[in-house]
C-alpha positions as CSV (number, residue, x, y, z in Angstrom):
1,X,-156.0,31.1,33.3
2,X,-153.4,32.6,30.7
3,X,-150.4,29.9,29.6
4,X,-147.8,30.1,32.4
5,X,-145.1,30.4,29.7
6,X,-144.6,34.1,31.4
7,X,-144.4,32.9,35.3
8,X,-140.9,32.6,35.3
9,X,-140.1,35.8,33.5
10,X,-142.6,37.7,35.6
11,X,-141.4,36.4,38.6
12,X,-138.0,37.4,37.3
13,X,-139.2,41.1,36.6
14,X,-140.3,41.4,40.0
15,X,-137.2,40.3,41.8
16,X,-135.3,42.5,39.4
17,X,-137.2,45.8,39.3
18,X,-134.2,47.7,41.4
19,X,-137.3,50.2,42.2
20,X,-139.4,47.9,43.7
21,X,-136.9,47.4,46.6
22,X,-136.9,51.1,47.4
23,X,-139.9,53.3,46.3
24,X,-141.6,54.6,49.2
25,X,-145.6,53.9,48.6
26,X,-147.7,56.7,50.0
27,X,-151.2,54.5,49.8
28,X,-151.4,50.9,49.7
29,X,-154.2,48.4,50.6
30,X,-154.0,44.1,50.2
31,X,-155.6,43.0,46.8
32,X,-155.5,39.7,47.5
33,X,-154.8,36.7,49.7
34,X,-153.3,33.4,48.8
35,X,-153.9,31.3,52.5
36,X,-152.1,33.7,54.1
37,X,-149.6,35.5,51.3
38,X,-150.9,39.1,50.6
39,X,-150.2,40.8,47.3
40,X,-150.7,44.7,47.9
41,X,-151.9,47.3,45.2
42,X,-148.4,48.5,44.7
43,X,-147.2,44.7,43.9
44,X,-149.4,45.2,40.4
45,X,-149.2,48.8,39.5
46,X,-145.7,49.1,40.5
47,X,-144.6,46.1,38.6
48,X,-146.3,48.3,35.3
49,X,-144.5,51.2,35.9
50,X,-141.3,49.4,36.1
51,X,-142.0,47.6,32.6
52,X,-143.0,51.1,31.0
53,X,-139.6,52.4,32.8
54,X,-137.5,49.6,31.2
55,X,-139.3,50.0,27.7
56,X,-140.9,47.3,27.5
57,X,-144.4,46.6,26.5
58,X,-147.1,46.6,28.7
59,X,-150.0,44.2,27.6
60,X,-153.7,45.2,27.4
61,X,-155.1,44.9,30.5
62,X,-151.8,44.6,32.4
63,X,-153.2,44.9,36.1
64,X,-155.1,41.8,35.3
65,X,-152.4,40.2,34.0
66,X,-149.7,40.7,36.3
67,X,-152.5,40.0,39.2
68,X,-153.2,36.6,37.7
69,X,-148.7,36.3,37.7
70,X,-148.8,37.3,41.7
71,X,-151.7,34.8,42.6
72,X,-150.0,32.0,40.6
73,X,-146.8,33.0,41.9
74,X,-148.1,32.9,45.6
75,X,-150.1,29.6,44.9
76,X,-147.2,28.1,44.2
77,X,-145.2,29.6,47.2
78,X,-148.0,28.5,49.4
79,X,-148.0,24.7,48.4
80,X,-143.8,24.7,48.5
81,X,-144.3,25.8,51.7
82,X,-147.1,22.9,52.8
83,X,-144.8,20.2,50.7
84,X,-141.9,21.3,53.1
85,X,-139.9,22.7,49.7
86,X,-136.6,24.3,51.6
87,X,-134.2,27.6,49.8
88,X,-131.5,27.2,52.0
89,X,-130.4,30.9,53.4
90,X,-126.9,31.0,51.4
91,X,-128.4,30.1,48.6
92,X,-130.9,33.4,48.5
93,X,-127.5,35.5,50.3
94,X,-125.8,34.8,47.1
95,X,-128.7,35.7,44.5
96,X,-129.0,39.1,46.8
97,X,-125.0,39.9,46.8
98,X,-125.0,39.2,42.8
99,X,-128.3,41.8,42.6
100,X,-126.6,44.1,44.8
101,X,-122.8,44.1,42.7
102,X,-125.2,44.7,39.4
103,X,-126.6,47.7,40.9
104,X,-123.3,48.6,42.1
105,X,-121.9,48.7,38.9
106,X,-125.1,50.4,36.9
107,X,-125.2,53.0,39.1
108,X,-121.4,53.8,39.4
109,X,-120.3,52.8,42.7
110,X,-121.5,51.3,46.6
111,X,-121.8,55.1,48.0
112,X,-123.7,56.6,45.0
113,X,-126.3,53.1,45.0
114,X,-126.7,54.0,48.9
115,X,-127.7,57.6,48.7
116,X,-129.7,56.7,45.0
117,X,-132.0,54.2,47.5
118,X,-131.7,56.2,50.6
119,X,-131.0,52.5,52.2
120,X,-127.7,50.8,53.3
121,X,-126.8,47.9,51.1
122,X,-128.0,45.6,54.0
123,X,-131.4,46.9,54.0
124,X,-131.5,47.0,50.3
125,X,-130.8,43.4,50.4
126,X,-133.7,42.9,53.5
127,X,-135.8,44.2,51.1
128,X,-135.3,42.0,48.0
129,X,-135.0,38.8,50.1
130,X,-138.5,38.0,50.8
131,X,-139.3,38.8,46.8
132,X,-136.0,36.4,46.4
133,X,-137.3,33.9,48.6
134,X,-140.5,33.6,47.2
135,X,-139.2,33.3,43.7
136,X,-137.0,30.2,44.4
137,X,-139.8,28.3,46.2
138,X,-141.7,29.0,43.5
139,X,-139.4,27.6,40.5
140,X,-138.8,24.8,43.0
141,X,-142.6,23.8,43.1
142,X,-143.0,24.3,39.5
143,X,-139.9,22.0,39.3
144,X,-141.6,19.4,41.1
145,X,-144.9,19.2,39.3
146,X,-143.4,18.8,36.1
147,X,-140.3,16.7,37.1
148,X,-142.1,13.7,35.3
149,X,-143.0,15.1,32.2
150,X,-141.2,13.7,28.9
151,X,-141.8,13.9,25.2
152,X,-141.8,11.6,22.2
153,X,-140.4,12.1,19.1
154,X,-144.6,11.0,18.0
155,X,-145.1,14.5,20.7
156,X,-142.7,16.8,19.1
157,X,-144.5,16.2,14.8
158,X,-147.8,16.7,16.5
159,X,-146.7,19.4,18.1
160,X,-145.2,21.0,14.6
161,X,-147.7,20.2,12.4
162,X,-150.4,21.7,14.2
163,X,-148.3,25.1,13.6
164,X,-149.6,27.2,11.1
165,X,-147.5,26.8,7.5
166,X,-147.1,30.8,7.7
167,X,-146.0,31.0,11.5
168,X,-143.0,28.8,11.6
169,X,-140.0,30.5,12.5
170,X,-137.3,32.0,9.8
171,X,-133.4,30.7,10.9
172,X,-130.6,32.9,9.7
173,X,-127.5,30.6,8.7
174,X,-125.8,29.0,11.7
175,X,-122.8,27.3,12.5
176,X,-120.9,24.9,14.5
177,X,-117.4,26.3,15.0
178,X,-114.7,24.6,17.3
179,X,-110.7,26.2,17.6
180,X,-107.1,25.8,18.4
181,X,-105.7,28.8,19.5
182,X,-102.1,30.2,20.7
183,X,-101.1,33.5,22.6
184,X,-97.7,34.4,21.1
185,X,-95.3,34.9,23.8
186,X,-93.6,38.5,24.2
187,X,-90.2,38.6,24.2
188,X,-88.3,39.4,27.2
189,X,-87.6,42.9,26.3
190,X,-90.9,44.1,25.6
191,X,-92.7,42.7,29.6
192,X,-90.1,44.6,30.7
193,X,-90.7,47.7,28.8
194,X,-94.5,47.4,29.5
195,X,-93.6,47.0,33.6
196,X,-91.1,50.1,33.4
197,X,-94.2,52.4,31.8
198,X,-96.2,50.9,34.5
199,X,-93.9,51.8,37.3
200,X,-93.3,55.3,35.7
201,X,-97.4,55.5,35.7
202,X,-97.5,54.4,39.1
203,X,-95.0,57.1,40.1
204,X,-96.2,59.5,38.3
205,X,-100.2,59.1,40.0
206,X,-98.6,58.5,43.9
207,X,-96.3,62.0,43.7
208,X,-99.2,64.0,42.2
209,X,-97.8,64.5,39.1
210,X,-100.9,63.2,37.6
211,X,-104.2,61.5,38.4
212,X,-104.5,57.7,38.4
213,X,-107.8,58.0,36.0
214,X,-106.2,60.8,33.8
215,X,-103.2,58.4,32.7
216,X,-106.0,54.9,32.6
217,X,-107.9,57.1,29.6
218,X,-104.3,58.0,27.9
219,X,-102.4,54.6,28.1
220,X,-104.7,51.5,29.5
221,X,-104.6,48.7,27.0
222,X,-108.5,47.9,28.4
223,X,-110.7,48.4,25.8
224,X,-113.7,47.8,28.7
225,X,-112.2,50.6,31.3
226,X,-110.0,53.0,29.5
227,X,-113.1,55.5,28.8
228,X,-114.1,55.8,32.4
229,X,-110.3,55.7,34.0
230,X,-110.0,52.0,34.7
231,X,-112.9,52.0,37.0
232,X,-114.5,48.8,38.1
233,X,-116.9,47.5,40.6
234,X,-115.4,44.2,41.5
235,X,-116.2,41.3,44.3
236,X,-113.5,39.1,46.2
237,X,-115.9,35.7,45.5
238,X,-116.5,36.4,42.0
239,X,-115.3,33.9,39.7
240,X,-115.3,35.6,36.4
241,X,-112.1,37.9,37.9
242,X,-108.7,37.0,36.9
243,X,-107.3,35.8,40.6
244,X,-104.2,38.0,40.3
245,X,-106.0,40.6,39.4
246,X,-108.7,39.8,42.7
247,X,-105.6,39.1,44.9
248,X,-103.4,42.2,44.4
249,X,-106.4,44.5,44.7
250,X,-107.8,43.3,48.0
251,X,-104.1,43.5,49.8
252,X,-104.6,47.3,49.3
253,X,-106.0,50.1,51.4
254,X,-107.9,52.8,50.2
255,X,-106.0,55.0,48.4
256,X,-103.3,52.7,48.2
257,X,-101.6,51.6,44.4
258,X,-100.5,47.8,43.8
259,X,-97.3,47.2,42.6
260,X,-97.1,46.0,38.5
261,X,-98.0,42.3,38.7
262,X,-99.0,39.9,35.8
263,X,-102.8,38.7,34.9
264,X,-103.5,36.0,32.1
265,X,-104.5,39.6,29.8
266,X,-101.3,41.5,30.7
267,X,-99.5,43.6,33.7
268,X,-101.6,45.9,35.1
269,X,-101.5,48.4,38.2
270,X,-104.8,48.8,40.6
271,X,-105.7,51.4,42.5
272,X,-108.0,51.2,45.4
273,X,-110.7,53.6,45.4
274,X,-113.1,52.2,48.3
275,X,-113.9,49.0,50.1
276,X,-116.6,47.2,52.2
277,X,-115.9,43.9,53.1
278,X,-115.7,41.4,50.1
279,X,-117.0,44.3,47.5
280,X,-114.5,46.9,46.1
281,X,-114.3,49.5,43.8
282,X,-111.1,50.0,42.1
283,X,-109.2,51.6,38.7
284,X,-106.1,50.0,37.1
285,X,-104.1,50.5,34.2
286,X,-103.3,47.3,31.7
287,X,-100.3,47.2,29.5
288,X,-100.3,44.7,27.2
289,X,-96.7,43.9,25.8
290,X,-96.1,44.2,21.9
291,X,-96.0,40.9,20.3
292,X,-93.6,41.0,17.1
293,X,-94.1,39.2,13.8
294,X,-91.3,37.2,14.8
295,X,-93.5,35.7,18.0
296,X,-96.2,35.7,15.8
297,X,-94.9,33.6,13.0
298,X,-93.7,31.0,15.4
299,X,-97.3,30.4,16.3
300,X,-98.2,30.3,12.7
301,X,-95.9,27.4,12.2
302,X,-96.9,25.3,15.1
303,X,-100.0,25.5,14.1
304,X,-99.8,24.8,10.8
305,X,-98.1,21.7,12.2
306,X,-100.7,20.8,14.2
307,X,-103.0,21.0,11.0
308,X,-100.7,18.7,8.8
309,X,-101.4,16.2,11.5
310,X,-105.0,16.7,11.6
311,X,-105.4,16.3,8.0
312,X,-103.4,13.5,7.9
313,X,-105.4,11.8,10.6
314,X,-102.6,11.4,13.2
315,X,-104.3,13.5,15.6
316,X,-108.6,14.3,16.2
317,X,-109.1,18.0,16.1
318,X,-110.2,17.5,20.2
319,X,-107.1,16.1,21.0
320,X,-105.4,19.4,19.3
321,X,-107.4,21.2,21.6
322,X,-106.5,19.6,24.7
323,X,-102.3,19.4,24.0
324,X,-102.3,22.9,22.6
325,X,-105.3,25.2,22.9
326,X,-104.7,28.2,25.4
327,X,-108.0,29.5,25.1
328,X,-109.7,29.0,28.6
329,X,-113.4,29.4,27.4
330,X,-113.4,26.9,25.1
331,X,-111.2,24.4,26.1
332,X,-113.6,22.4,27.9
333,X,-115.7,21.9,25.2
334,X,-113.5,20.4,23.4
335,X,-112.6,24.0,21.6
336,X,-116.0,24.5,20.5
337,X,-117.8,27.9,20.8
338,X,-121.3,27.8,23.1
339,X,-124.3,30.2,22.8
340,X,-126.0,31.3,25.3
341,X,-128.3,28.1,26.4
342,X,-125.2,26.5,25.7
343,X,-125.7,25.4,22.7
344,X,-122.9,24.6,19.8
345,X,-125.0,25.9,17.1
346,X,-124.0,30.1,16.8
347,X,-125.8,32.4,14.8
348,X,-123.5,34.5,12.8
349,X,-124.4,37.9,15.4
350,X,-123.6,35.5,18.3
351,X,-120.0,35.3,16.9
352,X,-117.1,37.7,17.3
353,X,-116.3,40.1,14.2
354,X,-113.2,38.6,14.0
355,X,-114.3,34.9,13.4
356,X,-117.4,36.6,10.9
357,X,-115.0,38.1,8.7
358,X,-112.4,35.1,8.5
359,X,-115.9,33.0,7.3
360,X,-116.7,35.8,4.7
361,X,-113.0,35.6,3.3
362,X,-112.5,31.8,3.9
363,X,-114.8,30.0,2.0
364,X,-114.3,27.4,4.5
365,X,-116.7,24.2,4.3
366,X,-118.3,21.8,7.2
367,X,-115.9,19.6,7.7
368,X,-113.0,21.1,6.7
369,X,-109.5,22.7,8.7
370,X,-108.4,26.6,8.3
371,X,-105.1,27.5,7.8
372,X,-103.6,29.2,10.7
373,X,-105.0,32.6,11.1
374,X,-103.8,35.9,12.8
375,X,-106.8,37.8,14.9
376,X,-107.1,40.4,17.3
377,X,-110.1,39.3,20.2
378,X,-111.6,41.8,21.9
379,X,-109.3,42.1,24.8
380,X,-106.7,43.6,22.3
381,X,-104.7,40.1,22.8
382,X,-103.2,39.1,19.8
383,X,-103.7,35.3,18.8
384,X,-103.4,32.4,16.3
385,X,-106.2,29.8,15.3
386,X,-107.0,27.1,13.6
387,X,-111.3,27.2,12.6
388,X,-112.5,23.5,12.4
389,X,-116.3,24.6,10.8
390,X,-118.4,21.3,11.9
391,X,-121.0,22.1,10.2
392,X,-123.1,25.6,8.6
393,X,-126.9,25.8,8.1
394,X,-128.6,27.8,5.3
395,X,-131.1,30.6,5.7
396,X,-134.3,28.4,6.2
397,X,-137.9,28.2,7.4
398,X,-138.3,25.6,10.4
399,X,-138.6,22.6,10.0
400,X,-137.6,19.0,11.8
401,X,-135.4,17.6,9.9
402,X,-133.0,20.6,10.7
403,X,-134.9,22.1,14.0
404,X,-135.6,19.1,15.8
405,X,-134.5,20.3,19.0
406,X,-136.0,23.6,19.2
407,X,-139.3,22.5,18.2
408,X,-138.9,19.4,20.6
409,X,-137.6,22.5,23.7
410,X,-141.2,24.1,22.7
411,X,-143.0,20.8,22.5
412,X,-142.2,19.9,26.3
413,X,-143.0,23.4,27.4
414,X,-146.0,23.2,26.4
415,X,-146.6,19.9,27.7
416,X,-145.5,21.2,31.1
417,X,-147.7,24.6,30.8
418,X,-150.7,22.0,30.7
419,X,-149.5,19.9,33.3
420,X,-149.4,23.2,35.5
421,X,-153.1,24.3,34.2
422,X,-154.6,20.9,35.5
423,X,-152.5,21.3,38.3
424,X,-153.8,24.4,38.9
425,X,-157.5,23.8,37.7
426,X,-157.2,20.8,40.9
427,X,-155.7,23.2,43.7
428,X,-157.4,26.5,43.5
429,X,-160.6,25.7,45.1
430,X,-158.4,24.2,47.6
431,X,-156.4,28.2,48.8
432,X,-158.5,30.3,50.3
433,X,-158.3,33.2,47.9
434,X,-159.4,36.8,48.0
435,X,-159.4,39.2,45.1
436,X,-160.2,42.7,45.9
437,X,-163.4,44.4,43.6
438,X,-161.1,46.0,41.3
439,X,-160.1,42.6,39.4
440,X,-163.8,41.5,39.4
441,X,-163.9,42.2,35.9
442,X,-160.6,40.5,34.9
443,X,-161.9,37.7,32.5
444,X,-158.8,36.2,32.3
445,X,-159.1,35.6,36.4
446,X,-162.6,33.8,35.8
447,X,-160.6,30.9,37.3
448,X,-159.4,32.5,40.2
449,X,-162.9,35.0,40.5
450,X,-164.8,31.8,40.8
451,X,-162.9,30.4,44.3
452,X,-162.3,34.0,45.6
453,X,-164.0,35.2,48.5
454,X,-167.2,38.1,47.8
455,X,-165.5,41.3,48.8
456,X,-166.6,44.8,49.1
457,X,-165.5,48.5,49.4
């Protein structure tokens, strides 16, 4: 049996593959039978297609390989099910509606996704959910046979030195960044100017004069809509919306344009294009008002303020953050930017361009405070920071002094992988299991092969 490092991203690539849900399969037959889960022909060799579709590689042998995925994956379905392993139904309702708004949005809209899959969004949904279902049971089970596992720090240098000198991974330089930052205020003048082009805008689209999407691409300040005339696919529950923004779309009709309103990135206007229920498409238009180098030099001076007191030891940097910072994503973290896995260690790609050339030019040091520095984010909102730069790796090959972490992540993985092969190695004789003749030759099933069932044509 192959490492399990690849059941969870299989078992994410099946859930995923938007075709899956609706290609119509002209010949199918079961291939094989975990207790009583069936994986069909079209589970394996439309699982490849959709890989070569995406671009991305398809491994020798793939319908032995992604066979061996579908009988671990059902194993493991099988035994959640006997150990009384519960998904409740919301939870597997709100993995569909967040599949369902993606496909929305790739393919431009809830009408267009309907007549693409020749299926209502309700049966597309019926037809993810038992591929949905299975998935969560599955990561649950997994879940519980490793929930013991641990590792030593002993673990982790066995684990590294037994990696070959000439495979250890190459680390660009990284860096621990944490930040004050201030929005200089408009003045007065200039929200009013922006909400008097806005109502002129909105006048203009509701009389005729011109269309909404004509005046988004000439005069929205939204870097992420102006190209396609404000268009969005957006969702009521969502959290990642601005809740002005959710609240004065979903008063309208279809058809129907807001009045100006203010969001945390500016005043906008919305249009309502089409809605069903809690999903909506919409356009708007954002106006962001001009911030003059008056506004902006106040901010400069507070924060240089702030620095002086930093410096001098009156005030912790996360304390700075917590009195002053307006920037909501980092707050939290005590200003400190987060990658991905959340992580506070950023490789320099991870990081806005902004931030990468204010490093370049700085020469700031771990440890140290920036001045207060001017920056354009990519919302087009102008803002002020202080960089506090905790601390900035070299280029380097891994190693643990440096890389303890990672190699410790990979350490228990692997730990866990063989924890699932014994588990495994235990519990297959236990399924009943039938493979259908055209695996019998699948080496990497000899596992499996052994416990199945003799079949024939």
């Amino acid at each position: 049996m192959k490492k399990l490092s690849t059941l969870l991203v299989a078992m994410l690539l099946i859930s995923a593959a938007f075709s899956q849900g609706v290609r119509k399969v002209t010949a199918d037959k079961i291939v094989g039978i975990v207790g009583d889960k069936i994986i069909l022909r079209s589970d394996v060799y439309n699982d490849i297609t959709d890989r070569q579709r995406r671009g991305e590689p398809v491994p020798p042998n793939a319908d032995c390989f992604i066979m061996e995925q579908l009988l671990t994956l059902k194993a493991l379905v099988l035994q959640a099910e006997k150990d009384s392993i519960v998904v409740g139904e919301d939870e597997i309702d709100a993995l569909l509606d967040n599949q369902v708004r993606g496909f929305i949005q790739m393919y431009g809209g809830r009408a267009e996704l309907e007549q693409i899959a020749g299926r209502s969004i309700y049966q597309i949904k019926e037809d993810f959910r038992q591929s949905f279902t299975e998935r969560k049971k599955a990561e649950r089970m997994r879940d519980k046979i490793t929930e013991g596992v641990k590792i030593t720090p002993q673990e982790v240098k066995e684990f590294f030195d037994k990696i070959p000198k000439d495979s250890l991974r190459y680390y660009e330089s990284e860096v621990a960044i944490c930040e004050v930052v201030l929005y200089p205020k408009p003045s007065r003048e200039l929200e009013l100017l922006a909400m008097d082009e806005l109502a002129e805008y909105k006048r203009s689209a509701e009389s005729g004069t011109q269309k909404f999407e004509t005046l988004a691409q000439l005069y929205s300040d939204d870097p992420g809509s102006k190209d396609n005339g404000g268009r969005y696919a957006i969702n009521r529950t969502e959290k990642n919306w601005d809740p002005a923004f959710i609240q004065n779309a979903f008063r309208l009709k279809d058809g129907q344009i807001s009045p100006v309103f203010k969001s945390k990135f500016g005043y906008h206007i919305i249009k309502m294009e089409s809605r069903s229920g809690d999903d909506a498409i919409v356009r708007h238009i954002l106006r962001i008002p001009k911030i003059t180098d008056e506004e902006v030099n106040n901010a400069v001076n507070q924060l240089d303020s702030v620095r002086a007191r930093i410096i001098a030891g009156t005030m912790t940097f996360g304390e700075a953050v917590n009195k002053y910072s307006e920037e909501e994503s980092s707050k939290f973290t005590g200003g400190c930017l987060q990658n991905n896995m959340g992580g506070s260690t950023l490789a320099l790609d991870q990081l806005d361009k902004n931030m990468v050339e204010f490093l370049a030019k700085s020469n700031l040091k771990p440890g140290e405070v920036s001045k207060p520095t001017v920056y354009t984010d990519e919302r087009q909102k102008k803002g002020v920071r202080l960089v506090f730069l905790r601390s900035r790796s070299e280029p380097h090959r891994e190693n643990l002094k440096d890389d303890y972490d990672r190699v410790a992540l990979r350490a228990i993985e692997e730990k866990k992988q063989n924890v699932l092969e014994k588990w495994f190695q235990s519990k297959i004789s236990t399924f009943y299991l039938m493979i259908d003749d055209d695996f019998k030759d699948c080496e990497s099933m000899s596992n499996w092969l052994q416990h199945a069932v003799k079949t024939s044509e």
